[in-house]
MARNUSE-848725 format. One line per 5 residues: their letters; for each residue y, x, z of C-alpha. Coordinates in steps of 0.1 Angstrom, whole numbers, padded with zeros to 4 digits. Layout:
N
A	Y:X:Z  ...
***
This chain:
198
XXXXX	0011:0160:0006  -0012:0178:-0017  -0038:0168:-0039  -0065:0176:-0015  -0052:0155:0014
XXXXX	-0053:0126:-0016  -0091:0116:-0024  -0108:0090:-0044  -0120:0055:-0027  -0149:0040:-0045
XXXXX	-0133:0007:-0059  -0161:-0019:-0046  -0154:-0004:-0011  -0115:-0003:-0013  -0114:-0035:0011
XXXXX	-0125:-0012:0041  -0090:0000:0039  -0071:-0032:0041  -0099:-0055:0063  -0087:-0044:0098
XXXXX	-0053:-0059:0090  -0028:-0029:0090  0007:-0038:0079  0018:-0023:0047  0044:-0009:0021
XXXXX	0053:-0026:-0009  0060:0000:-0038  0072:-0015:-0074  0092:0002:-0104  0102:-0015:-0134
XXXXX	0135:-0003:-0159  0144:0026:-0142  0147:0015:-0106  0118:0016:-0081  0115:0000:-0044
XXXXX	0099:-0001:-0011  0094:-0030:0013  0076:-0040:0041  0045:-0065:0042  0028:-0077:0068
XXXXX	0003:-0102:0052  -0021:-0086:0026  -0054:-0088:0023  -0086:-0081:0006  -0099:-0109:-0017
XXXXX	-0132:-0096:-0036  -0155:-0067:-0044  -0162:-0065:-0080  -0137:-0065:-0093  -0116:-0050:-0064
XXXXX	-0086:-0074:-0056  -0060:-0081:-0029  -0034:-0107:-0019  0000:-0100:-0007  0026:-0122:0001
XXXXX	0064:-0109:-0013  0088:-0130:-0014  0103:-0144:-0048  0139:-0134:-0041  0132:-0100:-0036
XXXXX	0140:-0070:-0057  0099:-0055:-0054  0090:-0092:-0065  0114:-0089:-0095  0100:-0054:-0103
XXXXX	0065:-0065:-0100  0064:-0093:-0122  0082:-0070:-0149  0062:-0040:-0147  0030:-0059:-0140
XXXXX	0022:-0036:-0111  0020:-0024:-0074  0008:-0001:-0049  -0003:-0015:-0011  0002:0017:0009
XXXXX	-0008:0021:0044  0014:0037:0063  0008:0051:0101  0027:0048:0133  0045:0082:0128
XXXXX	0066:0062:0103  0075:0033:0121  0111:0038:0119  0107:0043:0085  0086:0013:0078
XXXXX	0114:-0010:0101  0141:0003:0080  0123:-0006:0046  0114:-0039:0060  0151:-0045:0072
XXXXX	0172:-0035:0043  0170:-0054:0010  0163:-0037:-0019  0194:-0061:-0038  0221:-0053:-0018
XXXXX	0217:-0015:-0021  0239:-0002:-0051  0217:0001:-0083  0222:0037:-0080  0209:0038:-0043
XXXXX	0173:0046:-0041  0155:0030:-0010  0126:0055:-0004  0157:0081:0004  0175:0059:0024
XXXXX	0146:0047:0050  0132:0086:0048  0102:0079:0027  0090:0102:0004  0077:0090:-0034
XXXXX	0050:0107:-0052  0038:0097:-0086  0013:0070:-0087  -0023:0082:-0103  -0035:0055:-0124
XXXXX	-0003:0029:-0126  0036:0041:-0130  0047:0026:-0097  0051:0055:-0070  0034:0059:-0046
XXXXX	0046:0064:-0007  0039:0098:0004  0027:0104:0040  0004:0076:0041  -0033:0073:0051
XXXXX	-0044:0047:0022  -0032:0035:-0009  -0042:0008:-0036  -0029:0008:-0071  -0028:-0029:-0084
XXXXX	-0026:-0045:-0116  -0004:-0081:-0110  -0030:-0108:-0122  -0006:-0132:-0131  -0010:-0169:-0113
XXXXX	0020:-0189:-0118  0015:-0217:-0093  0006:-0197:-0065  0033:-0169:-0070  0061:-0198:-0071
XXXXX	0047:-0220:-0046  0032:-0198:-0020  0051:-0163:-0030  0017:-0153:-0030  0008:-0124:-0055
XXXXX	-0028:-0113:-0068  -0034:-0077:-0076  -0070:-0061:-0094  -0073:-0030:-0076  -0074:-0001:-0104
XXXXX	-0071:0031:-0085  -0076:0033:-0040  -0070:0067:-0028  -0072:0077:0015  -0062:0107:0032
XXXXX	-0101:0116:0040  -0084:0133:0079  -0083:0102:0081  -0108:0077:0065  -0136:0091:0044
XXXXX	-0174:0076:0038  -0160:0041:0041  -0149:0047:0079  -0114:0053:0095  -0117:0076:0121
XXXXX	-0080:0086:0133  -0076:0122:0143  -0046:0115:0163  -0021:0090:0176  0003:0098:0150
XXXXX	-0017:0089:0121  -0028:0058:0134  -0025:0023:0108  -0002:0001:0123  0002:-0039:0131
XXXXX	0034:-0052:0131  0039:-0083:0159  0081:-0089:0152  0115:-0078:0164  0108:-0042:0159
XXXXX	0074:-0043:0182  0040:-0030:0163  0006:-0022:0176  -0009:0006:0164  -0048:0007:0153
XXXXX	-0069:0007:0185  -0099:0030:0195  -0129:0023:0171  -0167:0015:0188  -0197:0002:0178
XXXXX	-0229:-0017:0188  -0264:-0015:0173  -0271:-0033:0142  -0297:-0053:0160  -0273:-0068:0185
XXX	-0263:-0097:0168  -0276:-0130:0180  -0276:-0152:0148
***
């Protein structure tokens, strides 16, 4: 990926890539050691400042590596990597060798990340760079963890002037249901802003 296919998201408008629900890719780094994983449920939270929720489990090796670095990076990955995204979602991060590195081993490609240290995961259509806002109770309770939003980046093929518009099937965000099965992002319409009945 180059620099060019990489472009900025305005941070008060880096929800529009996470509201239509698209599964996503867990990056974290801490001590040396970076991983990958697969998340389903994250979401937007707020505008100003930009924030998300994820949910990553507290016996994981990215949930160890985010609460040490204090950092991660939501990418969005699309349906050409679905065997790629099922393998990082299937293979745990602690029972690979400490020398092993998971990006390599489910085919996914790391590039450096542009405002945090954690990489980020090349070949993807959206990305959000996080800062961990620490919140004890819901992080050991609910394995639910908080992130400011400090850099969002899109692949503008794909999404650019706060609108996705998918140039082909391959490239599409995808859903993930369960036992291998996704969905990828449907066909976008729209109705007249005066349509509503409120």
């Amino acid at each position: 990926m180059s620099a060019l296919s990489l472009a900025p998201v305005d941070l008060a408008k880096s929800y529009l890539l996470l509201n239509h629900g698209p599964l996503t890719l867990v990056s974290s780094a801490a001590g040396g050691r970076r991983n990958v994983m697969a998340a389903a449920w994250a979401m937007p939270l707020d505008f100003n400042p930009a924030k998300v929720a994820v949910v990553i489990d507290k016996t994981t090796l990215t949930r160890e590596l985010v609460e040490a670095s204090g950092e991660f990076v939501l990418n969005l990955p699309t349906r050409a990597q679905a065997a790629a995204v099922l393998a990082a979602g299937s293979l745990s991060g602690r029972e690979l060798p400490a020398e092993t590195d998971k990006f390599a081993r489910c085919g996914l490609a790391a590039l450096p990340g542009r405002k945090l240290g954690t990489p980020l995961v090349a070949g993807c259509v959206g990305w959000l760079e996080c800062k961990l806002i620490v919140e004890p109770h819901n992080q050991q309770a609910y394995d639910l963890c908080i992130g400011e939003v400090v850099g969002a980046w899109a692949d503008p093929a794909v999404f650019s002037d706060g609108r996705w518009h998918f140039p082909d099937a391959d490239r599409h965000t995808i859903h993930y249901r369960a036992g291998g099965h996704f969905f990828a992002t449907g066909e976008a319409f729209s109705l007249p802003a005066d349509s509503s009945n409120e």
